[in-house]
N, C-alpha and C positions, 0 to 999 in steps of 0.2 A: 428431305431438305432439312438441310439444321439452321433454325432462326438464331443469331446472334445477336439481337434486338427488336423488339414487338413492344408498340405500346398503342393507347389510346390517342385519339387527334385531340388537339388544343382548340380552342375557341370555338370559330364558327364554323369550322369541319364536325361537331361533334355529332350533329345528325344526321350526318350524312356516311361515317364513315366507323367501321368498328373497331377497327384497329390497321394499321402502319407496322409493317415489317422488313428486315434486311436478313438477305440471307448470304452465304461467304463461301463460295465452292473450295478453298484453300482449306476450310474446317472440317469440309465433309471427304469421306470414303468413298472412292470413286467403286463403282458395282458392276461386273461384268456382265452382257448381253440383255436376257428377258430380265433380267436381276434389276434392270432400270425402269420401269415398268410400273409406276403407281395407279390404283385403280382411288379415284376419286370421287367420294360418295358426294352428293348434293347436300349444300348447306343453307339454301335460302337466300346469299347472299350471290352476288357480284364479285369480281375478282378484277384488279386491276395490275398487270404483273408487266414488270421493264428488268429482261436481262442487260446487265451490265458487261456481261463477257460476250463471246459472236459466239454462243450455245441458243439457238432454235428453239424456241416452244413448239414440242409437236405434240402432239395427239394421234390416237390410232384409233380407229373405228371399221366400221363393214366395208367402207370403200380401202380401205389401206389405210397408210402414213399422211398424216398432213404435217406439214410444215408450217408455222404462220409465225416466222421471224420473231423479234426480239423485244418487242411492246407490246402487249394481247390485254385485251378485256374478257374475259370471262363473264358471259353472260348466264341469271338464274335457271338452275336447270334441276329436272323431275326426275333424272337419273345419273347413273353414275357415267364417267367415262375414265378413258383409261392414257396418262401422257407418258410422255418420255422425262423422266427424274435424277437424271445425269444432272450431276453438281454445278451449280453457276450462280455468280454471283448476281444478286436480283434485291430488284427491292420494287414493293408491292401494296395494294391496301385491296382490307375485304370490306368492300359496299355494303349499306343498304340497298333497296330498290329506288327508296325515294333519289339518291344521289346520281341517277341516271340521266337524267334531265340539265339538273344546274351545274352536275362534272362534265358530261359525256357530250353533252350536248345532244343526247337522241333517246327516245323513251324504252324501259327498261323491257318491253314488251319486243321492242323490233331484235333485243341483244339477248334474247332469252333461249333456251336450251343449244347455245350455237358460241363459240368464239368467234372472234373481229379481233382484226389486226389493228391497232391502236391509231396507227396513221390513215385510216381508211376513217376516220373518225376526226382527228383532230389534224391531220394535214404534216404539215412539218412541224409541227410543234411538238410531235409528241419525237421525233429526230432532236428538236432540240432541248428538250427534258431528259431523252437520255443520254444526250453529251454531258450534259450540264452534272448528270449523277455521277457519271465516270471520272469528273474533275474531285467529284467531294473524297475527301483525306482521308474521313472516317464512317461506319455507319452511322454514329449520331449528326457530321454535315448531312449526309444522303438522306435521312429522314427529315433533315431543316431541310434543304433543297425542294425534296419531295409534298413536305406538306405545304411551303410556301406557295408552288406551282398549284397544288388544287384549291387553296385559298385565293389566290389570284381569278380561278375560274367564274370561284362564287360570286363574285364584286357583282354580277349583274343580276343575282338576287336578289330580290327587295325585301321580302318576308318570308319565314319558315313556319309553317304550323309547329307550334311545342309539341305534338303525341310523339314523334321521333325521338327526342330527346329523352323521354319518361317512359322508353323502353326499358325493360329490365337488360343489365349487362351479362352477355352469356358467356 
């Protein structure tokens, strides 16, 4: 995947989120057969990933091929696994644990070594978040779009513990 923009969340995303990313299949080299094939090590975090083009997040493991369409949460996980890295344009943020809860709506514990299709979680809205991305002109709308929609979430947070915040940045 080639990021054509990653940065830090603004305001009241900042403990919840490590970074916000756009990535542009048009910039990337398209790879013929196993050559797509990314083995993805565990990072601690959560993954929140909206293809923008009708390219599939799959995943492959001992049963086969998954499929799981074009909005996925990637839940924390103790090993690696292995997806399909065919070029598409996407745009994405890497969780905390804590942001499971006040984003997701559901504790990070039930989304843990396992992906979920995003709508299986937030219903149509996560349909209408990635309409809404497919309209932005540039990567830097798509990151406004994007971060505005998971600050919207927050609103019904009332307090954050600081230790989140006064994580070292890695």
């Amino acid at each position: 995947m080639r990021v054509l923009l990653a940065r830090a969340p603004r305001g009241p995303l900042r403990p919840f989120i490590r970074r916000l990313w756009v990535s542009d299949a048009h910039a990337q080299a398209a790879l013929p057969g196993d050559a797509c094939r990314e083995h993805v090590l565990p990072t601690g975090s959560m993954h929140l990933v909206l293809r923008l083009d009708e390219v599939p997040v799959r995943v492959f493991g001992d049963a086969g091929q998954l499929e799981l369409g074009t909005a996925v949460i990637g839940g924390i996980r103790s090993s690696y696994y292995v997806k399909d890295a065919r070029p598409a344009r996407t745009v994405g943020a890497q969780l905390h644990a804590a942001a499971s809860l006040p984003l997701l709506g559901i504790p990070a514990d039930e989304l843990a070594e396992r992906h979920t299709r995003l709508d299986d979680v937030w219903g149509t809205a996560a349909a209408s978040l990635r309409a809404q991305l497919q309209e932005a002109r540039s990567p830097d709308a798509a990151l406004a779009v994007f971060e505005a929609a998971l600050s919207a979430r927050l609103s019904r947070v009332r307090a954050v513990h600081p230790a989140p915040e006064q994580q070292p940045a890695r």
